[in-house]
N, C-alpha and C positions, 0 to 999 in steps of 0.2 A: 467516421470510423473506417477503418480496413486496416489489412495487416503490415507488422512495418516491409521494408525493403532492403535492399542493400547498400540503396544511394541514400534512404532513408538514417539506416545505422549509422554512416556516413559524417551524419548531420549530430547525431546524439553525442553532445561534450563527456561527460562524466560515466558513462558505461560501453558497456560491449556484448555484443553478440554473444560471449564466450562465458560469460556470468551467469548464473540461474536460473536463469528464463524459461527452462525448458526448451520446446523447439524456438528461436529468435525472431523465427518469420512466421507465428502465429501465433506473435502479442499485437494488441491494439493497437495501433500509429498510435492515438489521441495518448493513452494512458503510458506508454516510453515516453513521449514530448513531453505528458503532467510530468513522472519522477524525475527527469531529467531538467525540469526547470525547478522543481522542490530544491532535489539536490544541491543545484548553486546559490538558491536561498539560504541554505543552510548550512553550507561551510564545514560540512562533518560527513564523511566517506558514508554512503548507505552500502547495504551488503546486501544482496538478491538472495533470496531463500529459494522462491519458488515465483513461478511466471505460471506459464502455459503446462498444465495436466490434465490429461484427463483421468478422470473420476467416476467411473461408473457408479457406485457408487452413492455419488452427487449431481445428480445429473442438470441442478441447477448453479451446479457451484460457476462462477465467472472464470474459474481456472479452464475450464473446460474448452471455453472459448477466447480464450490469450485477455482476457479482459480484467485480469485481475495479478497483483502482483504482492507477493508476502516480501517484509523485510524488516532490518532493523540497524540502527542511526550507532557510527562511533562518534566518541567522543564528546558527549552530552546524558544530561539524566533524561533516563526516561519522560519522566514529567516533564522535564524543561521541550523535549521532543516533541511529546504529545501538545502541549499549547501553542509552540511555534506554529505547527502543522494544521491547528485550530482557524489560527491567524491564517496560513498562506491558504487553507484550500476555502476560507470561510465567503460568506457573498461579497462582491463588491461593496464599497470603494476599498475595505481595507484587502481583502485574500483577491487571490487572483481569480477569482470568479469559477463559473462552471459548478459551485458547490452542489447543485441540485442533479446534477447528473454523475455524483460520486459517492461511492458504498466506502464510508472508512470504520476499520475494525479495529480494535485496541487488544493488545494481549500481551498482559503483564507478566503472566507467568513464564512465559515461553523462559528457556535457558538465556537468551540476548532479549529480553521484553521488545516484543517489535510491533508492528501493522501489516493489517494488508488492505488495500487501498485499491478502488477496481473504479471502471468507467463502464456501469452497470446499467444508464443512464437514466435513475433514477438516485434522491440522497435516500442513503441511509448510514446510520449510526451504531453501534453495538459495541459490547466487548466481549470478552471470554475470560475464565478464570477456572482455575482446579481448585475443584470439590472433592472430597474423599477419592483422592487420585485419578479423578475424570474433570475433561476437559467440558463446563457448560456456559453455555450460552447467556449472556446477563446483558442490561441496558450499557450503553456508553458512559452513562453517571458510576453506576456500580460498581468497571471494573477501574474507571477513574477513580475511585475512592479508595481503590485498597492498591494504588501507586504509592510508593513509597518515596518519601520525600527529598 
């Protein structure tokens, strides 16, 4: 882990400093490198919501610490998203490994249904969904099920 760089940025194909990240030089190397290698897996523009914030608020959130990144996939369904991304970040032989050191979140509701995917360095699983117009917290199964097909 450490923060990216400039020779760093440099090196990252499919984004930029200048995207959502919040501040760019205090996201995690490891977790730019993961979306960045997602990204050419997948053949469809991601779109940075949100990187690095801080959150008083949360003071455990991974935003906090550049270690987590929200977004969401064009040109694919949701679903079709969510299982590729099953696939790439799942254990080896088949995902590119590291699954056990990554927090992925599912959130169908959002207005673009996206993820936020962190290198938390611990797995974890979850989703989110709106209930009487609040946003809660539910298993990864749960907000998988009420994906739309």
């Amino acid at each position: 882990m450490g923060n990216m760089t400039r020779e760093d940025w440099k090196r990252i194909k499919y984004f930029t400093p200048n995207e959502g990240w919040g501040d760019p030089f205090k996201m995690d190397r490891d977790l730019v490198f993961l979306t960045d290698t997602l990204r050419g897996l997948f053949h469809h523009p991601f779109v940075i919501h949100c990187g690095y914030q801080h959150r008083p608020e949360k003071p455990k959130s991974q935003h906090n610490f550049g270690r987590a990144v929200d977004f969401h996939i064009e040109g694919i369904s949701f679903r079709d998203a969510v299982d590729l991304i099953l696939v790439f970040i799942g254990p080896p032989p088949r995902g590119i490994g590291a699954s056990d050191r990554i927090g992925l979140g599912i959130y169908p509701h959002w207005n673009y249904p996206g993820f936020h995917l962190d290198t938390r360095g611990e797995r974890a699983r979850w989703g989110a969904v709106t209930e009487n117009g609040r946003q809660k917290y539910v298993s990864f199964a749960a907000a998988y099920d009420r994906i739309g097909g």
